[in-house]
Each structure stands twice: as C-alpha cells, then as structure tokens.
N, CA, C and O atoms as a Tinker XYZ file with bonds, in Angstrom:
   316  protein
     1  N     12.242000   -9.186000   18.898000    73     2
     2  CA    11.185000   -8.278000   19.314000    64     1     3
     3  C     10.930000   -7.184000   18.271000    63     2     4     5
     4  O      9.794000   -6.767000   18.045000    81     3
     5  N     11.878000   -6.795000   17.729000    73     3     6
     6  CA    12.310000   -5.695000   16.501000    64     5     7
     7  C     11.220000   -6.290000   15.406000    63     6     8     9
     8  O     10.206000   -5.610000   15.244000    81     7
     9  N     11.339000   -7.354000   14.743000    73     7    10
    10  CA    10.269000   -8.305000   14.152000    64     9    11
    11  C      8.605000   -8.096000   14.217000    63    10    12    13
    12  O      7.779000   -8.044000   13.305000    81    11
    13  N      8.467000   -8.005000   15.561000    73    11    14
    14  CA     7.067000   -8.011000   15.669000    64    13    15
    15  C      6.362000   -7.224000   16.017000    63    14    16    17
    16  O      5.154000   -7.258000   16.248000    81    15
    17  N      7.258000   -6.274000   16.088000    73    15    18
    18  CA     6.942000   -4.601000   16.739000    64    17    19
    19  C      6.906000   -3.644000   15.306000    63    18    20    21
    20  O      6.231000   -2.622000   15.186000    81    19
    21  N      7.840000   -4.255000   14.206000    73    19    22
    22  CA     7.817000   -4.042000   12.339000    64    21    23
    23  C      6.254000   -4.202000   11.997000    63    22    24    25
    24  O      5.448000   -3.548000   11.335000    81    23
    25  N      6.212000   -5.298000   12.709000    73    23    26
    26  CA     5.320000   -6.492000   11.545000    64    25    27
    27  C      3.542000   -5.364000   12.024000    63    26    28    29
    28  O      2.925000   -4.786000   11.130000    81    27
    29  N      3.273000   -5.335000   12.905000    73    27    30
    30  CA     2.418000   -4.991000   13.993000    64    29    31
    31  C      2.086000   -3.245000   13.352000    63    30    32    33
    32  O      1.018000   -2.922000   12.832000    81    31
    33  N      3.242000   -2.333000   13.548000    73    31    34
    34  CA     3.221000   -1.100000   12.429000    64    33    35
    35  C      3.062000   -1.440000   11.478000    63    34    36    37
    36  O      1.976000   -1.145000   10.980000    81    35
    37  N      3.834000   -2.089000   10.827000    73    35    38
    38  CA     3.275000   -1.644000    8.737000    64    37    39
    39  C      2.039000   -2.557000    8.677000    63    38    40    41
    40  O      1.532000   -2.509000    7.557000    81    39
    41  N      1.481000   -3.264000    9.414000    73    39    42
    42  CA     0.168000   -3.962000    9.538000    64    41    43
    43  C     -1.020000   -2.901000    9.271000    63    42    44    45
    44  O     -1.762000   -2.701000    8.309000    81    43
    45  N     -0.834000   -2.137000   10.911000    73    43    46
    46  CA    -1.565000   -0.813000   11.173000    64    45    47
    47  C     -1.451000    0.281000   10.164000    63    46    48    49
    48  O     -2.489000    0.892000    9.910000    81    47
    49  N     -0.527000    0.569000    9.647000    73    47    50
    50  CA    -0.441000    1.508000    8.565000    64    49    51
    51  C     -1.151000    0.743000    7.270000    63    50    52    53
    52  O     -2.099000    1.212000    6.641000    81    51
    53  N     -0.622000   -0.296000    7.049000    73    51    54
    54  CA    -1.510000   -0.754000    5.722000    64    53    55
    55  C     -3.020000   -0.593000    5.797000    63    54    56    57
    56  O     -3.660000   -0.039000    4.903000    81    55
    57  N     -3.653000   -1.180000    7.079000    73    55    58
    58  CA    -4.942000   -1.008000    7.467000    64    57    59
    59  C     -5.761000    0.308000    7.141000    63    58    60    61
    60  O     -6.843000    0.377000    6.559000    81    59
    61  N     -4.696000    1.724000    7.848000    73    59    62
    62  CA    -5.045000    2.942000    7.725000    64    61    63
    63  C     -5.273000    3.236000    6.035000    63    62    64    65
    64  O     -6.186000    3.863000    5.497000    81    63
    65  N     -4.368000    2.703000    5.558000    73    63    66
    66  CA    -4.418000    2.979000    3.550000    64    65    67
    67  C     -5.743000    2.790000    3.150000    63    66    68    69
    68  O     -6.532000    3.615000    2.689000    81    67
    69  N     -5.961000    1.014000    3.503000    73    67    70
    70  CA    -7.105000    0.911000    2.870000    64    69    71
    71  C     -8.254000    1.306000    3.888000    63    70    72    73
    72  O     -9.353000    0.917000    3.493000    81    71
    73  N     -8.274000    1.838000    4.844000    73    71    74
    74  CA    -9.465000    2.629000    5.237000    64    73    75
    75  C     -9.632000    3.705000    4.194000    63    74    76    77
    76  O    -10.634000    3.791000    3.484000    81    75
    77  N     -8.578000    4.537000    4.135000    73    75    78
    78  CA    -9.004000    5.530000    3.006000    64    77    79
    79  C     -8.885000    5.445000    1.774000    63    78    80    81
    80  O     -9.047000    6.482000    1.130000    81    79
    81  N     -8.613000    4.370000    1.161000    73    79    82
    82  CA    -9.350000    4.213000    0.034000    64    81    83
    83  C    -10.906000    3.744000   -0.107000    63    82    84    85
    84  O    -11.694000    3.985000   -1.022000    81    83
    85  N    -11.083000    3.040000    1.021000    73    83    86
    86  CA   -12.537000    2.556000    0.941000    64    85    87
    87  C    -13.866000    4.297000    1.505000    63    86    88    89
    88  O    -15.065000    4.434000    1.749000    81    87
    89  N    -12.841000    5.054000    1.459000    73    87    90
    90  CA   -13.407000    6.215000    2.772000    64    89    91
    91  C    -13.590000    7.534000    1.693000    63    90    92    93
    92  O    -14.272000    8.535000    1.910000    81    91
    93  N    -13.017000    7.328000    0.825000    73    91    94
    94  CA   -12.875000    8.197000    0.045000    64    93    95
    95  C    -12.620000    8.107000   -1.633000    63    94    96    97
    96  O    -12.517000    7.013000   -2.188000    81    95
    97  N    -12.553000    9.060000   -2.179000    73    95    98
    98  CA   -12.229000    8.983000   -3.413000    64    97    99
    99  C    -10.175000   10.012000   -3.783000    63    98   100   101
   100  O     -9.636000   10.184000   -4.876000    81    99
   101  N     -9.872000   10.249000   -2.978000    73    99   102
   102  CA    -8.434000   10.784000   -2.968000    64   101   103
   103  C     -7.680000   10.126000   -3.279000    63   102   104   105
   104  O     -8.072000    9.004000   -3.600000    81   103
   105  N     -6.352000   10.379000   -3.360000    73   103   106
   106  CA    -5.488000    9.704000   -3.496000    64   105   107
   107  C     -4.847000    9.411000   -2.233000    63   106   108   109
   108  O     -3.879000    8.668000   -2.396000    81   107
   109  N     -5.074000    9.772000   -0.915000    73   107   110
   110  CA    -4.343000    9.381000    0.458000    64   109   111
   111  C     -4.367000    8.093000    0.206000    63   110   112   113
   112  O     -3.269000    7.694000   -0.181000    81   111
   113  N     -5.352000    7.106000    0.282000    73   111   114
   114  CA    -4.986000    5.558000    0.619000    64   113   115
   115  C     -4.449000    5.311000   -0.393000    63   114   116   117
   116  O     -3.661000    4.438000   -0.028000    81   115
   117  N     -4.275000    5.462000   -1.554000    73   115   118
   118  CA    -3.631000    4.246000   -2.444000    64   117   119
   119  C     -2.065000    5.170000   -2.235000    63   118   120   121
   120  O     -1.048000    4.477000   -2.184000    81   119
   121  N     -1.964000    6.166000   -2.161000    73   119   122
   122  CA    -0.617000    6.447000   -1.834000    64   121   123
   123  C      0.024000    5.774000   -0.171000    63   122   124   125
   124  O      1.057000    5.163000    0.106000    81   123
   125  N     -0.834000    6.114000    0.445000    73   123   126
   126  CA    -0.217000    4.886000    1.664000    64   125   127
   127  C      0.277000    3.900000    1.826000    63   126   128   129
   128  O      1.180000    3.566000    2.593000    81   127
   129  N     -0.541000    3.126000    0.789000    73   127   130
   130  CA    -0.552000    1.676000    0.215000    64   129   131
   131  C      0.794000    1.778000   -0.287000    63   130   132   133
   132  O      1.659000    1.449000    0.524000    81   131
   133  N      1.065000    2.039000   -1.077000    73   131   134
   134  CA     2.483000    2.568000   -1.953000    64   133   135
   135  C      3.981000    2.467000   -0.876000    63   134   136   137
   136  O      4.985000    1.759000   -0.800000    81   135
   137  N      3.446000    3.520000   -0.233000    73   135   138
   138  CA     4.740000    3.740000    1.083000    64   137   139
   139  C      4.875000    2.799000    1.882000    63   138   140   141
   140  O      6.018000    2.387000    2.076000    81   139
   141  N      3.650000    2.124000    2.644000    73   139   142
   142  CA     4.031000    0.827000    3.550000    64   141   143
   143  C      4.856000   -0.625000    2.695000    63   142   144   145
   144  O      5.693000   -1.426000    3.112000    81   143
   145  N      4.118000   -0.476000    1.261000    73   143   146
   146  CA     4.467000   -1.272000    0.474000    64   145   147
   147  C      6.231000   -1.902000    0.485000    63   146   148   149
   148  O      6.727000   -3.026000    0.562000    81   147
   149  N      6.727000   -0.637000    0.375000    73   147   150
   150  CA     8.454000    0.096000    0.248000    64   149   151
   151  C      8.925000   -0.506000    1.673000    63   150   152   153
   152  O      9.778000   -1.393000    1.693000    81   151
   153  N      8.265000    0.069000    3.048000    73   151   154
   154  CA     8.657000   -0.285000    4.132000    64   153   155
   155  C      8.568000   -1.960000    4.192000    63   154   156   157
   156  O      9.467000   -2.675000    4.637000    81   155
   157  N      7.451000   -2.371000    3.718000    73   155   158
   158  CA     7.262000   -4.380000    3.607000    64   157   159
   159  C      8.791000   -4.868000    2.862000    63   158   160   161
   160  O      9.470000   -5.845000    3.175000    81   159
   161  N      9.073000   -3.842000    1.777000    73   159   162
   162  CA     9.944000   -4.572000    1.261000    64   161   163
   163  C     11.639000   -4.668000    1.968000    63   162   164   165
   164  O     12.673000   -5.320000    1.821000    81   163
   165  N     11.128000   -3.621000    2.743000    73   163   166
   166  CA    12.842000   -3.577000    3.685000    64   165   167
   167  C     12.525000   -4.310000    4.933000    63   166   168   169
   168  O     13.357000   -4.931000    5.594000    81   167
   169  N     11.615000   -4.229000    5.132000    73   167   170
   170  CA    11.145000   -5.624000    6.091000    64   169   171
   171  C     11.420000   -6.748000    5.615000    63   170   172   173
   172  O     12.082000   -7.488000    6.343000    81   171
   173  N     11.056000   -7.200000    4.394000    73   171   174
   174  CA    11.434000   -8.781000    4.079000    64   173   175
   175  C     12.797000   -8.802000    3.879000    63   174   176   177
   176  O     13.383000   -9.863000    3.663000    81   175
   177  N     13.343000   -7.775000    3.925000    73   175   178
   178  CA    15.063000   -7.733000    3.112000    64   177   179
   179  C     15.978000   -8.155000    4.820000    63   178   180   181
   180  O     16.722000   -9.007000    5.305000    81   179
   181  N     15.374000   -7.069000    5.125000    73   179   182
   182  CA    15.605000   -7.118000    6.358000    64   181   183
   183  C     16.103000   -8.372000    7.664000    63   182   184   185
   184  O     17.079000   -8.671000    8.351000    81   183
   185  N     14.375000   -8.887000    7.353000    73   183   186
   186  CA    14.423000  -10.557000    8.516000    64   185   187
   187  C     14.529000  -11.649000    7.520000    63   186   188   189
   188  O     14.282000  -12.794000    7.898000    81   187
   189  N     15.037000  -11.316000    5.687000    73   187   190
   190  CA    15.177000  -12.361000    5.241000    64   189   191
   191  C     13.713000  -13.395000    4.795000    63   190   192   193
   192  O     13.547000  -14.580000    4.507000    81   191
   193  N     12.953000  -12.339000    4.916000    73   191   194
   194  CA    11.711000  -13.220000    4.793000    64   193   195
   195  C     11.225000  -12.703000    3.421000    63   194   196   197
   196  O     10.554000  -11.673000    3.366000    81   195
   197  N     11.538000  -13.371000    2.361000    73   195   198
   198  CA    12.011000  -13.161000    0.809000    64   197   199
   199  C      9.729000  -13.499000    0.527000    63   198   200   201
   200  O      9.175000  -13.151000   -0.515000    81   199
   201  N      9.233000  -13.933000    1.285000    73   199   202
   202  CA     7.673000  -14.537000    0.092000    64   201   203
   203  C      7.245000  -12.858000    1.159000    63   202   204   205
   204  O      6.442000  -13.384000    1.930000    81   203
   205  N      7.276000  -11.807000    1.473000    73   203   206
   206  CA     6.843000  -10.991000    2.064000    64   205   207
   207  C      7.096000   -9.959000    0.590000    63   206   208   209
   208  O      6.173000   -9.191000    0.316000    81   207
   209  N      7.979000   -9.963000   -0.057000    73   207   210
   210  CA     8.373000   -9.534000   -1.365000    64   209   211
   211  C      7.538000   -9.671000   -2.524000    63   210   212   213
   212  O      7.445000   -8.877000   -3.461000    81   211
   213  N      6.820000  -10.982000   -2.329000    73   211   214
   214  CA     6.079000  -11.005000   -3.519000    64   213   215
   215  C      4.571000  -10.342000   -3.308000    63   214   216   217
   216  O      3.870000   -9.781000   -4.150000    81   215
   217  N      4.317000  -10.582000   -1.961000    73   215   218
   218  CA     3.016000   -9.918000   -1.118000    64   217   219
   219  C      3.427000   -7.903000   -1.246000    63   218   220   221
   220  O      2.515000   -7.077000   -1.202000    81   219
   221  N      3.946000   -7.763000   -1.299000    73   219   222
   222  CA     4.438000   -6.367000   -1.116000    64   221   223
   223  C      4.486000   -5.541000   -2.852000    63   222   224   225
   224  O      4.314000   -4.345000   -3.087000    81   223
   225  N      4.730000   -6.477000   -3.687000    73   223   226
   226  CA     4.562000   -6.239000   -5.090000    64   225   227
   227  C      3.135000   -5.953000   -5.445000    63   226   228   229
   228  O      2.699000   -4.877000   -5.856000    81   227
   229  N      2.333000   -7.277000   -5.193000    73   227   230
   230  CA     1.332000   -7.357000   -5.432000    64   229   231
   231  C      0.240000   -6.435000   -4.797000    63   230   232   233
   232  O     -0.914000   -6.283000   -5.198000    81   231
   233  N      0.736000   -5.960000   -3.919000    73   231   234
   234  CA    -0.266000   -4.996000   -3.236000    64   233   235
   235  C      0.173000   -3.593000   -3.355000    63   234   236   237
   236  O     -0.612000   -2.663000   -3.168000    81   235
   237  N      1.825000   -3.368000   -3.763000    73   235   238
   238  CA     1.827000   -1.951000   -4.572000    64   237   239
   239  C      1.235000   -1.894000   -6.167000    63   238   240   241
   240  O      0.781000   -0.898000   -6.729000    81   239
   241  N      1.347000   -2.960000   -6.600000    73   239   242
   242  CA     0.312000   -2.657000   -7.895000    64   241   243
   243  C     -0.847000   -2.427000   -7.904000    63   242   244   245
   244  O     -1.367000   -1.499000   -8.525000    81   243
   245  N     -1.351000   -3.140000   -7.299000    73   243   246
   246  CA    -3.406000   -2.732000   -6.287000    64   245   247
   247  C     -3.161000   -1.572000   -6.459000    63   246   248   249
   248  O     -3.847000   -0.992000   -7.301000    81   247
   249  N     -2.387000   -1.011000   -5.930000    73   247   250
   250  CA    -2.741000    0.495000   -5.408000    64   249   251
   251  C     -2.072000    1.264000   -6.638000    63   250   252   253
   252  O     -2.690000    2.275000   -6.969000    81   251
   253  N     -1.095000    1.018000   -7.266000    73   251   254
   254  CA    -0.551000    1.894000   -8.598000    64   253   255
   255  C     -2.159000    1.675000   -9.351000    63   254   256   257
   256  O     -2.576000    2.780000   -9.697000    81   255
   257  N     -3.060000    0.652000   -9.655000    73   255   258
   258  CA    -4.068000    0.537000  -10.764000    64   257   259
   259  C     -4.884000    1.090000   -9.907000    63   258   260   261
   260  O     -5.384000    1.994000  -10.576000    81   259
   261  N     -5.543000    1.159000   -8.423000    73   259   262
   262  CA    -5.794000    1.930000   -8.478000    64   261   263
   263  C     -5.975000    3.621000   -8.826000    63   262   264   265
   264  O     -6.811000    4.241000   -9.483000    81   263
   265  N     -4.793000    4.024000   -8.065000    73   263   266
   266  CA    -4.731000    5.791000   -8.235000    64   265   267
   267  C     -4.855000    5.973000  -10.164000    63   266   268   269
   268  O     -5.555000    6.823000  -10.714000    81   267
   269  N     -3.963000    4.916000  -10.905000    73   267   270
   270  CA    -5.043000    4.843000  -12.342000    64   269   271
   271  C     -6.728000    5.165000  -13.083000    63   270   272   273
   272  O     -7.345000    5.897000  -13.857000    81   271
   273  N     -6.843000    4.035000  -12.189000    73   271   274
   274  CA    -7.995000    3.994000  -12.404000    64   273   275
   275  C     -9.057000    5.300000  -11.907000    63   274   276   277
   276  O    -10.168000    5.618000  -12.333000    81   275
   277  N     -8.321000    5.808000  -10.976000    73   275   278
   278  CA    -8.872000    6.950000  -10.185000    64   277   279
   279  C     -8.759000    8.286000  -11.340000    63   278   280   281
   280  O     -9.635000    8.968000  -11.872000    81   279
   281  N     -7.632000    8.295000  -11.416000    73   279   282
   282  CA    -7.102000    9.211000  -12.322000    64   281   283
   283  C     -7.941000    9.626000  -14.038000    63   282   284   285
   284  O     -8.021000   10.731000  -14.575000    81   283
   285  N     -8.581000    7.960000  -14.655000    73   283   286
   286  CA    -9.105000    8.112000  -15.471000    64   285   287
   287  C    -10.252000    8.303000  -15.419000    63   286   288   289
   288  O    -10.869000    8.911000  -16.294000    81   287
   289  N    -11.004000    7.593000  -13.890000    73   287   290
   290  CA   -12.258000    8.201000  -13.794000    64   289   291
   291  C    -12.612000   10.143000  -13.697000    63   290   292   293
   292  O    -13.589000   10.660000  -14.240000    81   291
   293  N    -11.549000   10.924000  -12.882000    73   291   294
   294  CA   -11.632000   12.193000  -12.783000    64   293   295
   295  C    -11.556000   13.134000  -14.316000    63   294   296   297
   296  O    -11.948000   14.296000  -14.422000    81   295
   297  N    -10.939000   12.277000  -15.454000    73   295   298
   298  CA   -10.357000   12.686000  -16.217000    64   297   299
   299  C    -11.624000   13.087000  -17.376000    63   298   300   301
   300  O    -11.839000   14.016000  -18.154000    81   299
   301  N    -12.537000   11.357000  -16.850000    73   299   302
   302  CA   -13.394000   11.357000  -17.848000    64   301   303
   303  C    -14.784000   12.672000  -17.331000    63   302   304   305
   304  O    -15.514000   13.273000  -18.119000    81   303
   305  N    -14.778000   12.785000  -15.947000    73   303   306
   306  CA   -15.829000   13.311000  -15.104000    64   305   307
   307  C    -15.578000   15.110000  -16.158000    63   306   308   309
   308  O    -16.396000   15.625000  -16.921000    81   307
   309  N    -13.994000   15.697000  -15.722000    73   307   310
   310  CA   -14.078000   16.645000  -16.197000    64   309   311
   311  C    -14.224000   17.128000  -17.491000    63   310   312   313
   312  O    -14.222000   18.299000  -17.872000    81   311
   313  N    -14.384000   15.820000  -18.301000    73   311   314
   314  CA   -14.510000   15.890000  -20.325000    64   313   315
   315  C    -15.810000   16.115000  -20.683000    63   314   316
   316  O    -16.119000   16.195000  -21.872000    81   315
C-alpha cells in the first residue's frame, strides 16, 4: 500500500513542477522537478524498481538545462 500511496505523491508533486514551469518563468518548477526527482530515486531504491532510476535522471536533467537555459536567457535580457 506504502507503494502506491509513494507512487500517487511524487506523481502529484511532479505534476505541480511542471505546472510551474509551464506557468511561469521562475525557478519554482524546475527546482521541484529537481526535489521529486531525489524522492523518485529513493523510491526506486526503495521497492527495488531500478528502470524508475533511469526515468528520474532523465527528468532531473530536463530540469538542471532548464533553470540553465533560464539563467542564460535572464543574463542575456539584463546585457
């Protein structure tokens, strides 16, 4: 039950991330993204569910190139 009551939260939280990245220009969602990311990965460690690891990589990098990409757009705005 522990499993699907995990799975169900960091679902909903991931969801909330990319609402605000699509919602905004901040850094809240891609930092969200980041943190649930961390929680996915003690989740897969967790129930042993090792391909949740590679999904959890791949979608904290999304969000590291994002806040990048964010970062260089503000950078160039204020030059």
């Amino acid at each position: 039950m522990i499993t699907l009551w995990w799975s169900f939260t960091l679902t909903a939280v991931g969801v909330t991330g990319l609402f605000f990245v699509y919602r905004s220009q901040s850094l809240t969602g891609p930092l969200i993204g980041i943190v649930v990311q961390v929680a996915w990965v003690a989740y897969a460690i967790a129930t042993r569910q090792w391909w949740f690891l590679l999904s959890a990589f791949a979608y904290g990098g999304t969000n590291l190139y994002g806040i990048a990409k964010r970062r260089r757009a503000t950078a160039d705005q204020e030059t």
